[in-house]
Backbone as a printed PyTorch tensor [residue, N CA C, xyz], in Angstrom:
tensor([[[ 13.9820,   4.2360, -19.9910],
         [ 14.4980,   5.0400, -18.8940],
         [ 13.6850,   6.3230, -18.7110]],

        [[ 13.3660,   7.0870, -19.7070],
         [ 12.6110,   8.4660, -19.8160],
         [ 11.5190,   7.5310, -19.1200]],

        [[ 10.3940,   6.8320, -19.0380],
         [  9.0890,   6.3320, -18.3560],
         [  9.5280,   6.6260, -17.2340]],

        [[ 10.5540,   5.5640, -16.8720],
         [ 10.9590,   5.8270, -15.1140],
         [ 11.3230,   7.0750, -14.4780]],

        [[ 11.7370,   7.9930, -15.3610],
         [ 12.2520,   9.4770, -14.8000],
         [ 10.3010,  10.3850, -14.4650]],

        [[ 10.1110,  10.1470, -15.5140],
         [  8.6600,  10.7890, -15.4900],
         [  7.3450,   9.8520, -14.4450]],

        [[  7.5610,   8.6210, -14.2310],
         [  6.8990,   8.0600, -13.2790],
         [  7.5440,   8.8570, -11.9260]],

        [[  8.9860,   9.0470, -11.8240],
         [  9.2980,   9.6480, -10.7930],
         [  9.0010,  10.9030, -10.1170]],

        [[  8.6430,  12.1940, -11.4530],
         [  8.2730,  12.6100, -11.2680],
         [  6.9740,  13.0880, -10.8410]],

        [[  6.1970,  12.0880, -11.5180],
         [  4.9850,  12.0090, -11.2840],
         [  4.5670,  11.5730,  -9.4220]],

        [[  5.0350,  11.0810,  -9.4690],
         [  5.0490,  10.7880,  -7.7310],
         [  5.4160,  11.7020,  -6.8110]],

        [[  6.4320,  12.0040,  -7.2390],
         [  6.8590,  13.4090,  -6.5740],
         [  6.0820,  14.5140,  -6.4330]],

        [[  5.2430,  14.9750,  -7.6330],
         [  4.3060,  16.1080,  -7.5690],
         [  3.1450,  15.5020,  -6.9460]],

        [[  2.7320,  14.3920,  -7.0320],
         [  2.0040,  13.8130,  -6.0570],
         [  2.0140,  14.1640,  -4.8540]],

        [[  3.3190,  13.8560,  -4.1940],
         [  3.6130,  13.8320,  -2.8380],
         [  3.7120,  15.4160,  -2.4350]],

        [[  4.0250,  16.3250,  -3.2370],
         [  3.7860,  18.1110,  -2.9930],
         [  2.2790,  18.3430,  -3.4170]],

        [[  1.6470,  17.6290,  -3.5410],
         [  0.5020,  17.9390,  -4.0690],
         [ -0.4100,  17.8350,  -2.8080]],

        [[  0.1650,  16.2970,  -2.2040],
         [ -0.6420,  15.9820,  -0.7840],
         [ -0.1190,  17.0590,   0.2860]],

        [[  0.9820,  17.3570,   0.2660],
         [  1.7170,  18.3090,   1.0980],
         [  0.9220,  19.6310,   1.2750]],

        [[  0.2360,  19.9930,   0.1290],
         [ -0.5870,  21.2790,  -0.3670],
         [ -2.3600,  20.9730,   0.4450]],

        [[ -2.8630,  19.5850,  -0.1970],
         [ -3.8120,  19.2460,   0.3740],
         [ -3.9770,  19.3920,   1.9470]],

        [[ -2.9860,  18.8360,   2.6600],
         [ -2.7710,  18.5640,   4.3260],
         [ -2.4840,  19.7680,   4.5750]],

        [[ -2.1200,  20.9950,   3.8860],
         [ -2.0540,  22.2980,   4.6060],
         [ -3.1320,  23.2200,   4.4420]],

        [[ -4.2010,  22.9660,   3.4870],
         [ -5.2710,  23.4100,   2.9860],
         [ -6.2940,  22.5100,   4.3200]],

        [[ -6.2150,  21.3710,   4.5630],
         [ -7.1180,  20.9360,   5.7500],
         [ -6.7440,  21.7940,   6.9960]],

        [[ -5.5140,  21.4760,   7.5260],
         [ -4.7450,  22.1050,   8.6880],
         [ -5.2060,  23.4400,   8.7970]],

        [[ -4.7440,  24.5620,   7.8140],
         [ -5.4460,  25.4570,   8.2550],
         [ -7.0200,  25.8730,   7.9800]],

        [[ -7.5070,  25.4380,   7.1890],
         [ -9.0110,  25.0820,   7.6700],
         [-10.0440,  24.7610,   8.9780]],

        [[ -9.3050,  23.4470,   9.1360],
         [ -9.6570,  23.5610,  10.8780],
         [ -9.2350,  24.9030,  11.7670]],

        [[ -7.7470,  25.5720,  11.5820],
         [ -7.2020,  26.3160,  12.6640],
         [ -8.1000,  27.8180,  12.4510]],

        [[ -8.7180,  27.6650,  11.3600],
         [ -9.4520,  29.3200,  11.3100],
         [-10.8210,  29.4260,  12.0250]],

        [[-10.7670,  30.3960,  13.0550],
         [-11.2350,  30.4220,  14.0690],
         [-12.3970,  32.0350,  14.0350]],

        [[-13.0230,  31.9650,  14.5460],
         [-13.8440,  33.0400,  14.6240],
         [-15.0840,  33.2970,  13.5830]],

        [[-15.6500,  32.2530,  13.5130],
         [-16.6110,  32.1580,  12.1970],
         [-17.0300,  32.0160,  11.0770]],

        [[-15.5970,  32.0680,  10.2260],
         [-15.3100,  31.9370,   8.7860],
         [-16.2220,  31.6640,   8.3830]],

        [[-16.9450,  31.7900,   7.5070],
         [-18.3790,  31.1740,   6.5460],
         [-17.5240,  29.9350,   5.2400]],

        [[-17.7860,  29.2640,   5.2680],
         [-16.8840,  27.9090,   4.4200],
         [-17.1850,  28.3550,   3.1430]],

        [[-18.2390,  29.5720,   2.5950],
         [-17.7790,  29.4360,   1.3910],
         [-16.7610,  31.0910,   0.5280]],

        [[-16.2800,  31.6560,   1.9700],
         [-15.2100,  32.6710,   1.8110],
         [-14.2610,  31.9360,   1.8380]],

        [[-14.1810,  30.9870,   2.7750],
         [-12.5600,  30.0020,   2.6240],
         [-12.0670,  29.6390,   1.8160]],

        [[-13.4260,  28.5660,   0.6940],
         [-13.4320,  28.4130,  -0.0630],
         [-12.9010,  29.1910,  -1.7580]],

        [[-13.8220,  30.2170,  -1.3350],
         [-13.3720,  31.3110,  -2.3420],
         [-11.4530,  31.5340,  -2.2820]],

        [[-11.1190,  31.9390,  -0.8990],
         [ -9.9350,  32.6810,  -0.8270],
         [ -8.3830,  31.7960,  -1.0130]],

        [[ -9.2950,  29.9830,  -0.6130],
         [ -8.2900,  29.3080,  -1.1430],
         [ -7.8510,  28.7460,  -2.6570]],

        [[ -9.3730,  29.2090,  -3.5680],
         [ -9.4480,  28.7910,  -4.7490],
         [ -8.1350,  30.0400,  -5.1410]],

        [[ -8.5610,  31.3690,  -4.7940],
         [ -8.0600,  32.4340,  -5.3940],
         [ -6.6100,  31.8840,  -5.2420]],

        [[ -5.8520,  31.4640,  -4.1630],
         [ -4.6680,  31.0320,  -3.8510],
         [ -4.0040,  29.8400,  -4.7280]],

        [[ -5.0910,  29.6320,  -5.2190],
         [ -4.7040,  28.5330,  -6.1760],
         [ -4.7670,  28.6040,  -7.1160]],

        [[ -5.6030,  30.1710,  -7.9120],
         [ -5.2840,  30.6660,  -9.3910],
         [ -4.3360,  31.5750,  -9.4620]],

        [[ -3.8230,  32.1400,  -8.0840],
         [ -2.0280,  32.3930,  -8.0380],
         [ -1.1220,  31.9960,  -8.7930]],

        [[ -1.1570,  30.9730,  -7.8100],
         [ -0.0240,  29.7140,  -7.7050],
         [ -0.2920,  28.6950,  -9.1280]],

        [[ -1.5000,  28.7250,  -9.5810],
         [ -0.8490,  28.0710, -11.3350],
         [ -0.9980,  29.2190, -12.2600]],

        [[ -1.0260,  30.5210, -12.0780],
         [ -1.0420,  31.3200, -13.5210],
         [  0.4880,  30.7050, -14.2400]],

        [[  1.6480,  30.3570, -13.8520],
         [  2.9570,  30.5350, -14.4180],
         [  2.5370,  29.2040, -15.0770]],

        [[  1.6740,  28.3410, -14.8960],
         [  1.5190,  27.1430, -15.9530],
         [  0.0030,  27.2850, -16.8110]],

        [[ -0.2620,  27.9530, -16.6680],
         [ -1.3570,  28.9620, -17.8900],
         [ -1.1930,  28.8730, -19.2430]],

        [[ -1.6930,  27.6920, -20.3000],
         [ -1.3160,  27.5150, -21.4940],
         [ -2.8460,  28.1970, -22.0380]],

        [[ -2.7270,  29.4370, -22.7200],
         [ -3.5200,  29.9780, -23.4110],
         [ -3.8460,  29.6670, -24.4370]],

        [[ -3.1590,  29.4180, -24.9170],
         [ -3.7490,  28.8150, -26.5990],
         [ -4.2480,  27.6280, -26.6370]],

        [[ -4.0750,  27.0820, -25.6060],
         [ -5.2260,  25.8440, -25.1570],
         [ -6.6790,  26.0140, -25.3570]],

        [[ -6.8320,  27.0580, -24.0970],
         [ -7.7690,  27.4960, -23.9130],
         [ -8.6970,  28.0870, -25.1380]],

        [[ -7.9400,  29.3070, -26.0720],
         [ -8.4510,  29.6910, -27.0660],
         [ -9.0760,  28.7110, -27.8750]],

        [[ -8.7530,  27.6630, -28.0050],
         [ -9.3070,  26.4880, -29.0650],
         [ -9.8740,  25.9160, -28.5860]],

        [[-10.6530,  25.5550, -27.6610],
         [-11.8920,  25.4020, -26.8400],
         [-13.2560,  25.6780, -27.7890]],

        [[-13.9440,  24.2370, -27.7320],
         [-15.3710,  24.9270, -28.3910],
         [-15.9140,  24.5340, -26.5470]],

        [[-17.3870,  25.1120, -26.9210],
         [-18.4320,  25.0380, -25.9090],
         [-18.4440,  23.8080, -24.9120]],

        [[-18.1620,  22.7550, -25.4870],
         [-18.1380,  21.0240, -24.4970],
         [-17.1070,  21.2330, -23.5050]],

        [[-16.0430,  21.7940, -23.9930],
         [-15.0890,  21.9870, -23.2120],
         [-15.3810,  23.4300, -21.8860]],

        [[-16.0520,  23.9710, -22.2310],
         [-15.5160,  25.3010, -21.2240],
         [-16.9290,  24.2660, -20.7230]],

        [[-18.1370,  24.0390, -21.1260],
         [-18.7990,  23.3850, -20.0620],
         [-18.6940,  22.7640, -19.1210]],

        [[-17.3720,  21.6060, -19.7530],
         [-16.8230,  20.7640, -18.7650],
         [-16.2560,  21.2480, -17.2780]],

        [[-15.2840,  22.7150, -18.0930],
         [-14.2980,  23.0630, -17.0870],
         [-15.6850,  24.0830, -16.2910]],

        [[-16.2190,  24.7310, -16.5120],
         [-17.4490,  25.4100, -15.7720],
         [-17.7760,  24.3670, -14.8160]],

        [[-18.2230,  22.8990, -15.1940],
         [-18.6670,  22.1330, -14.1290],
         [-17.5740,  21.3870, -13.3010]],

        [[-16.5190,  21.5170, -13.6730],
         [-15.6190,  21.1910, -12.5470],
         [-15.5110,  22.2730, -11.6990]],

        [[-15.5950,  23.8430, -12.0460],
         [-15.3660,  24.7070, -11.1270],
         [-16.1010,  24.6620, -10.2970]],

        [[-17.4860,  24.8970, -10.7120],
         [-18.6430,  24.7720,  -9.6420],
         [-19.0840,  24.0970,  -9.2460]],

        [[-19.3600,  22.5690,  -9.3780],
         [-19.2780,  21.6250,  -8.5630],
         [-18.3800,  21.1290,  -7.6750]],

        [[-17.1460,  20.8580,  -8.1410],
         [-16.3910,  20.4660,  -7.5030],
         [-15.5650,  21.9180,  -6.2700]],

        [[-14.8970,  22.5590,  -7.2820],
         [-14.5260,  23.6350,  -6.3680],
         [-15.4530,  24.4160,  -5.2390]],

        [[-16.6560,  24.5720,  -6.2430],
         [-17.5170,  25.7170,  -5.6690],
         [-18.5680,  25.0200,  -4.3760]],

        [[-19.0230,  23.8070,  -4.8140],
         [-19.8740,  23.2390,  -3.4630],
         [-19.1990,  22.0970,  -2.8860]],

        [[-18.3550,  21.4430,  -3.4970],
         [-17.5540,  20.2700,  -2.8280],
         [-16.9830,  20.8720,  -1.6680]],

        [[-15.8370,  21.7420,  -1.9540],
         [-14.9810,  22.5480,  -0.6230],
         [-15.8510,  23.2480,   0.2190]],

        [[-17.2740,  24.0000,  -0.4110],
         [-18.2750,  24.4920,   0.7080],
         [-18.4890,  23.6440,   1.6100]],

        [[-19.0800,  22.4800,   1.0520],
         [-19.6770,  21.1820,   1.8830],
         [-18.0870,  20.6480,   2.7700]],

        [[-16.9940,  20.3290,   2.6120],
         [-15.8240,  20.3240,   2.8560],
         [-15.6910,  21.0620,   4.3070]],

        [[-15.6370,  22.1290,   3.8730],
         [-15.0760,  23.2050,   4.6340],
         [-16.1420,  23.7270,   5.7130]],

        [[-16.9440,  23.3060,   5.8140],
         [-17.9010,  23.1420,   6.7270],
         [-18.2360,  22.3220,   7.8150]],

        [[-17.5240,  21.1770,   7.1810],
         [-17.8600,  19.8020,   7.8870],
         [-16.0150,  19.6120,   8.8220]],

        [[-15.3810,  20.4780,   8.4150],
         [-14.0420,  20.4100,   9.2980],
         [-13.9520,  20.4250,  10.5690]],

        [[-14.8290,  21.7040,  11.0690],
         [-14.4200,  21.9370,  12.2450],
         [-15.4350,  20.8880,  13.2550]],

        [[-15.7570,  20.3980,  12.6140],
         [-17.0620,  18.9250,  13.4390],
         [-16.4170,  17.9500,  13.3310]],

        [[-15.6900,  17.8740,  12.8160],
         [-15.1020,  15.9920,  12.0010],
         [-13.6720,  16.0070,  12.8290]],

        [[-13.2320,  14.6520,  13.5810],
         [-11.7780,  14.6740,  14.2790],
         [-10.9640,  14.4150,  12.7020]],

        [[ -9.7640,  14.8660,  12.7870],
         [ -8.2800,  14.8510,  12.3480],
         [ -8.3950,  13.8440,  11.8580]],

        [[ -8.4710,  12.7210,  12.3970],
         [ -8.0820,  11.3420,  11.6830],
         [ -9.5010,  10.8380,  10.8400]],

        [[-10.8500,  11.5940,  11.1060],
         [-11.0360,  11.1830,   9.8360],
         [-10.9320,  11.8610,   8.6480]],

        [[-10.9890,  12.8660,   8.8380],
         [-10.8190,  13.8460,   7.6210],
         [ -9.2790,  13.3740,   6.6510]],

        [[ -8.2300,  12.4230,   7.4940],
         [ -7.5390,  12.2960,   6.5210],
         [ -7.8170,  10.5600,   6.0320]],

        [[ -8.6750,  10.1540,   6.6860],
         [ -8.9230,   8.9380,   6.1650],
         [-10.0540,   9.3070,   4.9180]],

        [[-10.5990,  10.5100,   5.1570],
         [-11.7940,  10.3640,   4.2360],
         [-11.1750,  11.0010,   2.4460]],

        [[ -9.9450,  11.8070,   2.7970],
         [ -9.0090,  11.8140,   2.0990],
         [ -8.5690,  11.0290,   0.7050]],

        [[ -8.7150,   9.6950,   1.2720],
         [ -7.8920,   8.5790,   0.6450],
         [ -9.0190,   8.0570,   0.1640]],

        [[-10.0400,   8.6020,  -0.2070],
         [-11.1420,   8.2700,  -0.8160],
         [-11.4560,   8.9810,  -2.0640]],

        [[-10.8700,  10.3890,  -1.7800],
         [-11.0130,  11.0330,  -3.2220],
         [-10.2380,  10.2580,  -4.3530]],

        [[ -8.7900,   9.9390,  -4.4150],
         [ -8.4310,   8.4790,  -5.6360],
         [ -9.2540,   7.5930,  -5.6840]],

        [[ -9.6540,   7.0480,  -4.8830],
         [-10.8770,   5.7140,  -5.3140],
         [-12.4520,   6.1530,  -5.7180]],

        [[-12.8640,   7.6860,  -5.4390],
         [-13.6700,   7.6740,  -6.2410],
         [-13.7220,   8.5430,  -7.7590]],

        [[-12.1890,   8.5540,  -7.7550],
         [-12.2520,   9.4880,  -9.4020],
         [-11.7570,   8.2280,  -9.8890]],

        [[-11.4050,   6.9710,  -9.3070],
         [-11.1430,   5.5660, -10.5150],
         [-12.8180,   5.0680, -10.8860]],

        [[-13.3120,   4.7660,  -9.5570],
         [-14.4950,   4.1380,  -9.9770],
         [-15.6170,   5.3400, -10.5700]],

        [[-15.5860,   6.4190, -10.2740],
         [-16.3120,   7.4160, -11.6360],
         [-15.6280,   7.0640, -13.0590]],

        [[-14.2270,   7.4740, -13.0630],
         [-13.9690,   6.9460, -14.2130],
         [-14.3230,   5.8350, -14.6480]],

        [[-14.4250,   4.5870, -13.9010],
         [-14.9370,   3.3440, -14.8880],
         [-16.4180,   3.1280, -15.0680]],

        [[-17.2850,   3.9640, -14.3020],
         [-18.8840,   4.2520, -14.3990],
         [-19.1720,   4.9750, -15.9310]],

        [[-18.4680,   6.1100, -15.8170],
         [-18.5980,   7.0770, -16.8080],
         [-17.9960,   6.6550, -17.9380]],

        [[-16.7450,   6.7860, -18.0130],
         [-16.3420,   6.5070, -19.0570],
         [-15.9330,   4.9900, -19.7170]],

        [[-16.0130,   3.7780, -19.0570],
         [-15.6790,   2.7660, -19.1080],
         [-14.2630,   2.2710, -19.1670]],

        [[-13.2950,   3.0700, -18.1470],
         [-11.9780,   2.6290, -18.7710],
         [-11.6160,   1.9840, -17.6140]],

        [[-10.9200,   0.5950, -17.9970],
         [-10.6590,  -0.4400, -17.0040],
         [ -9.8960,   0.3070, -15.6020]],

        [[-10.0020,  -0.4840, -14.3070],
         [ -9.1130,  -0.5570, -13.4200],
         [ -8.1380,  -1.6600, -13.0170]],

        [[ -6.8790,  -1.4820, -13.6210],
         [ -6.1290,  -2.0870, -13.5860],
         [ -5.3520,  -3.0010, -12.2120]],

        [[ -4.6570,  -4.0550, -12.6560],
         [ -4.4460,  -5.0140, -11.5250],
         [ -4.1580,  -3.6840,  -9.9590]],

        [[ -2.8420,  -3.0000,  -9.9970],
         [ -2.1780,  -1.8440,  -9.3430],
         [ -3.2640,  -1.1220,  -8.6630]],

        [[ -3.9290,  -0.7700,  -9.8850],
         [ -5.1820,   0.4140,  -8.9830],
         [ -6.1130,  -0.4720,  -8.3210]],

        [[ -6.4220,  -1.6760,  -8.8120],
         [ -7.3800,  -2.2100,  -8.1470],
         [ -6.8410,  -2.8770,  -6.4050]],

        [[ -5.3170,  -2.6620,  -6.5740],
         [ -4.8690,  -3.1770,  -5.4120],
         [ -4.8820,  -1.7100,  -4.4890]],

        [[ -4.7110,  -0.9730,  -4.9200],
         [ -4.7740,   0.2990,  -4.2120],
         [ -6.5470,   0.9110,  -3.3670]],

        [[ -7.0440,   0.2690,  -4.6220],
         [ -8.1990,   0.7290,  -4.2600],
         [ -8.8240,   0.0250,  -2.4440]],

        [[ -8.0400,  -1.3730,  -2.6670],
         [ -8.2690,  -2.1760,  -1.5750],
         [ -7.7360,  -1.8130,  -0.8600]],

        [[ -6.5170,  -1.1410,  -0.4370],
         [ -5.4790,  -1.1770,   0.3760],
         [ -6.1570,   0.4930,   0.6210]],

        [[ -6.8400,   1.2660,   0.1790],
         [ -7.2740,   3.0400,   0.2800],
         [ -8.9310,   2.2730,   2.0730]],

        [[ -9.7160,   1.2100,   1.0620],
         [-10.8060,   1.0000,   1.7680],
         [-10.5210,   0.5940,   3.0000]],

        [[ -9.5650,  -0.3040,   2.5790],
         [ -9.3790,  -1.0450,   4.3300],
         [ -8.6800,  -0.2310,   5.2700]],

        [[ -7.6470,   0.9380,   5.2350],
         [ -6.7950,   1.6150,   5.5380],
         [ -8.0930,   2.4840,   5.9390]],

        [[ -9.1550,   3.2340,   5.3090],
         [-10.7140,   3.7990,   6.1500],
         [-11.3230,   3.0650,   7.4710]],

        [[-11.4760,   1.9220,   6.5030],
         [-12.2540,   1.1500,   7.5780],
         [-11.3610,   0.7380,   9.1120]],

        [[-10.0240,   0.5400,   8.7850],
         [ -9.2410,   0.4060,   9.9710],
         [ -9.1910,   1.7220,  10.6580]],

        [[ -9.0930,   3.0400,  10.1820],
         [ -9.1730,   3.9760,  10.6690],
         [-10.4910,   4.2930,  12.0940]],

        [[-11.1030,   4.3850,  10.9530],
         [-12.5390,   4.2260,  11.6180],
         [-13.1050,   3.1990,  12.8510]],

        [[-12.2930,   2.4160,  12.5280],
         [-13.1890,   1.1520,  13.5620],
         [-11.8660,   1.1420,  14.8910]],

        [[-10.9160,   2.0210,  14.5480],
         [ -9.4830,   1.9350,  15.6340],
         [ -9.0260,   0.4930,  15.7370]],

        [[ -8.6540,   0.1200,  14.5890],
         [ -8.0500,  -1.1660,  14.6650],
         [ -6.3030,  -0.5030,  15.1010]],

        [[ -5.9820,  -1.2650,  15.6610],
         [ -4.2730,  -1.0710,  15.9680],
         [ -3.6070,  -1.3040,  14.6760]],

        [[ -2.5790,  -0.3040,  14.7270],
         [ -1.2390,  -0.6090,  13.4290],
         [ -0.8410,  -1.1510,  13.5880]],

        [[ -0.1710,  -2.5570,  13.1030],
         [  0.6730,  -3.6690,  13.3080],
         [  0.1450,  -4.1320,  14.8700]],

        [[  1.5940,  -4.1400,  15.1600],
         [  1.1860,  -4.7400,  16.9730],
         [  1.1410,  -3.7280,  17.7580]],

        [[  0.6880,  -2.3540,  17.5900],
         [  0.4370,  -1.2320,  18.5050],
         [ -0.8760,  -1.5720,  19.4290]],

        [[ -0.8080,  -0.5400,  20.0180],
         [ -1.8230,  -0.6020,  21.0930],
         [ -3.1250,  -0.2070,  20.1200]],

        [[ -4.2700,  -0.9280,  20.7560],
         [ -5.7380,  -0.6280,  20.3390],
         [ -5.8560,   1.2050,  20.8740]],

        [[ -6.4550,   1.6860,  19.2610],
         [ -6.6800,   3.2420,  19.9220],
         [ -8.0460,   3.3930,  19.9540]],

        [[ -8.5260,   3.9700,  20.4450],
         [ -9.8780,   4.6410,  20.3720],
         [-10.4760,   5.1880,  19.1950]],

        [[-11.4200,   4.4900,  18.8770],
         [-12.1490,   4.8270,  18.0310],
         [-12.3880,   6.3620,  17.5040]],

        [[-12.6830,   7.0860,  16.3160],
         [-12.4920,   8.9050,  16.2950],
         [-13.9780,   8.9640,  16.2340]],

        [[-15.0570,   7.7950,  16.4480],
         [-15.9900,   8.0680,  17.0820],
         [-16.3190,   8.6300,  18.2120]],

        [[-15.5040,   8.0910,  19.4370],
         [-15.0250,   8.5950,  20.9200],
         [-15.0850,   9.7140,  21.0600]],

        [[-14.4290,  10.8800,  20.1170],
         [-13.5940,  12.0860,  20.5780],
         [-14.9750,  12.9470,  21.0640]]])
């Protein structure tokens, strides 16, 4: 029973997590007047070492040899520091619908890094997800209709 409470939760912070993501795009696009993408960048990271100081385990940190702060150094600056530059740049050019199709790509490529890098399987679930993330792009992209909806226009068009 405890698995299922904590799978639950786990989904849940998921789903506030995407909630956080889609408002971090949203207003991205809506900032207007020149922003340079890598002040945005900066001011949304800062917003986000806010918002987790209250889960700040220090003595973690203290016991850290060198592999580790390397690691976390190269997640900051790669990922935070030129990913969201490159990101946050490419917003105000890119329509809405792909930016959230391109979205559903960040899970499928931290599984298949993970199984490059580290070799750890992708399981039946993820591997069904992974299919159901690609085709859900590619339908995006190519304006295939949802179910029996009307054919939309391609977000090539716009």
């Amino acid at each position: 029973m405890q698995t299922d409470r904590n799978w639950l939760i786990g989904v849940g912070l998921a789903l506030v997590a995407s909630l956080f993501y889609a408002a971090t795009t949203l207003t991205t696009r809506a900032v207007k007047g020149g922003v340079k993408p890598d002040v945005l960048s900066t001011v949304h990271c800062l917003i986000g070492c806010i918002a987790f100081v209250p889960f700040l385990d220090v003595a973690t940190l203290q016991g850290g040899d060198a592999r580790m702060w390397g690691w976390l150094a190269g997640l900051g600056v790669i990922h935070t520091g030129i990913v969201y530059v490159l990101l946050y740049s490419s917003y105000p050019k890119v329509p809405t619908t792909v930016i959230a199709a391109a979205a559903f790509l960040n899970p499928a490529a931290a599984l298949i890094s993970d199984f490059l890098a580290f070799g750890r399987s992708i399981t039946a679930m993820q591997g069904v997800g992974l299919g159901l993330i690609l085709l859900a792009g590619l339908g995006v992209n190519l304006g295939w209709p949802f179910f029996f909806g009307k054919l939309r226009v391609s977000p090539r068009n716009f």
